[in-house]
C-alpha atoms as one frame of an Amber mdcrd trajectory, in Angstrom:
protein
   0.000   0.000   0.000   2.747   2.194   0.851   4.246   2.013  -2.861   1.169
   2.217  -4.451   0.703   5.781  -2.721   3.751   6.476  -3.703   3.237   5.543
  -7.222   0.038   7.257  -7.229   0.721  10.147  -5.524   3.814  11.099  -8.189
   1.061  10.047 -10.770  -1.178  13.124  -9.571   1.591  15.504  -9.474   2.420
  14.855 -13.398  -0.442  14.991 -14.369  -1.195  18.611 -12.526   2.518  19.061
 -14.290   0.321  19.182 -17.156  -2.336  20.992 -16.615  -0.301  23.945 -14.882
   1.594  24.132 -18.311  -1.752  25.039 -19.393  -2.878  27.285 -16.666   0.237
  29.109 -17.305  -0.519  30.206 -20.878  -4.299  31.646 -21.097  -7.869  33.060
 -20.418 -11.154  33.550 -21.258 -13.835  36.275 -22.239 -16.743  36.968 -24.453
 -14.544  37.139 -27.914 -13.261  33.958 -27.397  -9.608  32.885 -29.561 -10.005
  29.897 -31.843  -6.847  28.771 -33.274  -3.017  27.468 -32.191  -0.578  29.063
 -29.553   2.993  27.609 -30.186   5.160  27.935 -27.613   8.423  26.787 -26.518
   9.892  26.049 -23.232  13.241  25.846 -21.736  14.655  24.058 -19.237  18.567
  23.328 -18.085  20.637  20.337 -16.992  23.992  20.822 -15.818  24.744  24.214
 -17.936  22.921  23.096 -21.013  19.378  24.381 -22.036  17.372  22.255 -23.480
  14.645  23.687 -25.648  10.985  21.766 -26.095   8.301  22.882 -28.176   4.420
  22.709 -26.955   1.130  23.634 -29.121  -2.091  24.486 -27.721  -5.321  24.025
 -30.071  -8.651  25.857 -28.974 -11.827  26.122 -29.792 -15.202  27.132 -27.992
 -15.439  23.929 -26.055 -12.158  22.322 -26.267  -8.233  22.780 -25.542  -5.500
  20.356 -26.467  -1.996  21.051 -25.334   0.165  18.989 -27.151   4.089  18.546
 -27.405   6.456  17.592 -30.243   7.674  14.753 -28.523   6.303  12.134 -26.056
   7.581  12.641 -22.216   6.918  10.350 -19.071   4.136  11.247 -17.305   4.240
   8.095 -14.643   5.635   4.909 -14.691   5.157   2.864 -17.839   3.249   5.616
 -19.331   4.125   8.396 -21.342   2.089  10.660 -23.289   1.981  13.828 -25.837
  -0.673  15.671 -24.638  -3.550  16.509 -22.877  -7.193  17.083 -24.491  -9.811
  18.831 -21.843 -13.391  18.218 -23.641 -15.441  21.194 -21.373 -18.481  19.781
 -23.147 -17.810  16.382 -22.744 -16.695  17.243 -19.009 -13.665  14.669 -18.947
  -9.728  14.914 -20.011  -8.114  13.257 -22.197  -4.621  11.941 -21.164  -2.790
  10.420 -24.972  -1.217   7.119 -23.611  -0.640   5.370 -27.429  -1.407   5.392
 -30.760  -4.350   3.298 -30.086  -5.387   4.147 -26.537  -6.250   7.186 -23.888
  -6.673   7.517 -20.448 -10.114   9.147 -19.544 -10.810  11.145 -16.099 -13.455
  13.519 -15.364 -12.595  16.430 -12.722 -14.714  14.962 -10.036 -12.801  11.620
 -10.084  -9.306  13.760 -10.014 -11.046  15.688  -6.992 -11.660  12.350  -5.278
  -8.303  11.209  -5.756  -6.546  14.011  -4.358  -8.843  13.304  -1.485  -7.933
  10.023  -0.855  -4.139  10.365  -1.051  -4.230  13.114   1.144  -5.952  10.881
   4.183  -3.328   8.236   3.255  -0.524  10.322   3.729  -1.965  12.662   6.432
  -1.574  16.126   3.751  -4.511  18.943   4.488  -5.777  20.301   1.422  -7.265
  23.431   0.407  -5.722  25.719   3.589  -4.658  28.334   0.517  -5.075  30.716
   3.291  -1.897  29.871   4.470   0.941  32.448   4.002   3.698  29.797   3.494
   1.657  29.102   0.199   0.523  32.368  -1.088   1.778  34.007  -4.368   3.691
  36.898  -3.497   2.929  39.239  -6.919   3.139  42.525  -8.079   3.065  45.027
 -11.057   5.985  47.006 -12.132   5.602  49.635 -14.668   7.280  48.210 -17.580
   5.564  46.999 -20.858   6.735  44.944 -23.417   5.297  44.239 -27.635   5.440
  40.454 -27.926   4.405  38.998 -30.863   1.909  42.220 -31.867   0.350  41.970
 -28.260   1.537  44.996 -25.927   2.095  43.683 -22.267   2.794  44.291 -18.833
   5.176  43.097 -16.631   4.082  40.806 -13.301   6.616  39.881 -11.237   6.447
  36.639  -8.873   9.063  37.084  -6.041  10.843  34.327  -4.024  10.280  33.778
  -0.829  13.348  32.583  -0.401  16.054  34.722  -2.029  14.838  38.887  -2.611
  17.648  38.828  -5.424  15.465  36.311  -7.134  12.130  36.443  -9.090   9.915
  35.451 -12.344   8.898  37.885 -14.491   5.848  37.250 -16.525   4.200  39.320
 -19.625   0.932  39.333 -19.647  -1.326  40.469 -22.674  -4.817  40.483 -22.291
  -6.480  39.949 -25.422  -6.424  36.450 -26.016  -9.418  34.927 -25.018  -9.974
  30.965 -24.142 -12.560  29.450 -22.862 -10.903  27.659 -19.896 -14.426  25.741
 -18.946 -13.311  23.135 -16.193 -10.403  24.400 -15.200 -11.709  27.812 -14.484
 -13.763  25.950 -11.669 -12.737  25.725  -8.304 -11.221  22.385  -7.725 -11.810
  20.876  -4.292  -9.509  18.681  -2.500  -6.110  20.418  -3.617  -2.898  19.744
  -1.541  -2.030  23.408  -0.118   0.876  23.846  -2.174  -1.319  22.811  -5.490
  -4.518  24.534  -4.143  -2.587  27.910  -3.462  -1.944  28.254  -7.313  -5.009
  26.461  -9.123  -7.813  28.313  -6.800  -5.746  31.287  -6.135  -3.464  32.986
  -8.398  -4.475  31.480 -11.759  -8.284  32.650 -10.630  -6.927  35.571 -10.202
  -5.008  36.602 -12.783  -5.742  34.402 -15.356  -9.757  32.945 -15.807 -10.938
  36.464 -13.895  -8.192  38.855 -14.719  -8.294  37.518 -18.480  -4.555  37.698
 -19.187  -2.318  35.673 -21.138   1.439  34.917 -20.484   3.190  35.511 -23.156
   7.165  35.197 -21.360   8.249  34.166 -18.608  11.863  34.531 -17.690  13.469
  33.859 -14.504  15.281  36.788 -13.196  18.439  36.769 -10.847  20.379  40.350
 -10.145  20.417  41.606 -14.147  20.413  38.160 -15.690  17.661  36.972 -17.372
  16.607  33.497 -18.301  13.862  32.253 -20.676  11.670  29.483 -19.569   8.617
  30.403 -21.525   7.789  32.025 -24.516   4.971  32.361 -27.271   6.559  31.854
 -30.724   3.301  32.312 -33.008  -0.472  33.471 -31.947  -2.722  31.797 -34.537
  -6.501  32.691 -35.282  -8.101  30.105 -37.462  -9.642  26.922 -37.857  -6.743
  24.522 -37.697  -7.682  24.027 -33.953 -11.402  21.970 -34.921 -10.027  18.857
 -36.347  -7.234  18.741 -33.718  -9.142  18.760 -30.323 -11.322  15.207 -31.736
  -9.484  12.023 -31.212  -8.559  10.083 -33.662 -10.484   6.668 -35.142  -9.462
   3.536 -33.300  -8.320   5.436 -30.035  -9.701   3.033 -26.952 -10.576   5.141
 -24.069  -9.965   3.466 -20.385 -11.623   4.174 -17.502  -9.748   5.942 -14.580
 -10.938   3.170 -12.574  -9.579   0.477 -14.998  -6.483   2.644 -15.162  -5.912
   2.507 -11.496  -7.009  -1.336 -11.410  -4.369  -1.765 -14.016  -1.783  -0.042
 -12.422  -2.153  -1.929  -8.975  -2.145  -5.243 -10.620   1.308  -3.999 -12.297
   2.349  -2.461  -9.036
């Protein structure tokens, strides 16, 4: 039991991995974008930067976020994107050619519940100082891409010489659907960003991030940007999924997995 927490518990995390790739890039409002947001992301391992490329497809109802490449998202599953059907009120998870993991948000919710009373976590205390956002506004402004944008800056806690600065323009418009919800359950740490800042500044303050660099003294490093802002059609035949894809169960997912275990 203890290594199937485990095992689960890193599961959740990756896939939230996911989604807060998503909840870092968009919005919603009345106009709402149609179309594909390319983006690339940057990470680095000992000195080298390593540079990944992610799409996201919307339309009124749908949003896939999909990468070039396949990356593990647990054990003996790996995956190159994530669809979120708002009218079909599930996700998507791409496990194979020929199969997909399916999960509604209620099911997530009563996951998160469950590992938290196995390994004794509280959830939703965003309350809590040690897991608020500390934010602000400075007065700089930035034309990315043709969208003008301001600068937010996310400070760390832990070192004032430290901080992200993110560019936020506010005229792209996505319908967010589930994830603009409030999502019960949440570890604090998870609960603090999904319910509080992304609320905030995102679904309600209808802004879009279009860089995000990580700032230390006068150096500046990428680890987002938007490479191409897209309005068309493209994104309809990309958020269905394709012929002869077998949807499983999250139940028959977990059952699987514990049988494995």
């Amino acid at each position: 039991m203890h290594n199937q927490y485990h095992t689960m518990k890193n599961s959740l995390r990756a896939f939230f991995a996911l989604l807060f790739i998503s909840l870092f890039t968009t919005s919603m409002a009345s106009a709402q974008f149609e179309g594909q947001i390319s983006m690339k992301m940057y990470s680095n391992d000992n000195g080298k930067t390593d540079v990944s490329e992610l799409n996201l497809y919307a339309t009124s109802t749908r949003i896939l976020i999909k990468g070039e490449e396949n990356f593990d998202l647990m054990d003996k599953m790996t995956t190159d994107g994530l669809l979120i059907r708002n009218d079909m009120k599930d996700f998507i998870i791409m496990t194979g050619s020929d199969e997909a993991l399916q999960v509604t948000k209620t099911e997530i919710e009563g996951l998160v519940d469950m590992l938290a009373s196995w390994g004794g976590e509280s959830s939703g205390s965003s309350d809590s100082d040690d897991f608020k956002t500390d934010y602000s506004f400075s007065d700089r402004v930035k034309t990315i891409n043709g969208y003008e944008t301001t600068e937010m800056i996310v400070k760390d806690k832990e070192n004032p010489d430290k901080h992200l600065s993110v560019w936020l323009a506010p005229k792209i418009d996505i319908n967010w659907g589930m994830l603009s919800e409030r999502w019960k359950n949440m570890p604090e740490s998870i609960d603090a960003e999904i319910n509080g800042m992304s609320q905030e500044l995102i679904f309600k303050g209808k802004n879009f991030p279009m860089l995000v660099e990580a700032v230390e003294g006068n150096q500046r490093t990428k680890i987002m940007e938007v490479t191409n802002v897209n309005e068309s059609s493209v994104a309809r035949a990309m958020v269905e999924i394709p012929a002869g894809v077998k949807l499983m169960s999250f139940k028959d997912y977990v059952f699987k997995m514990m049988m494995e275990g």
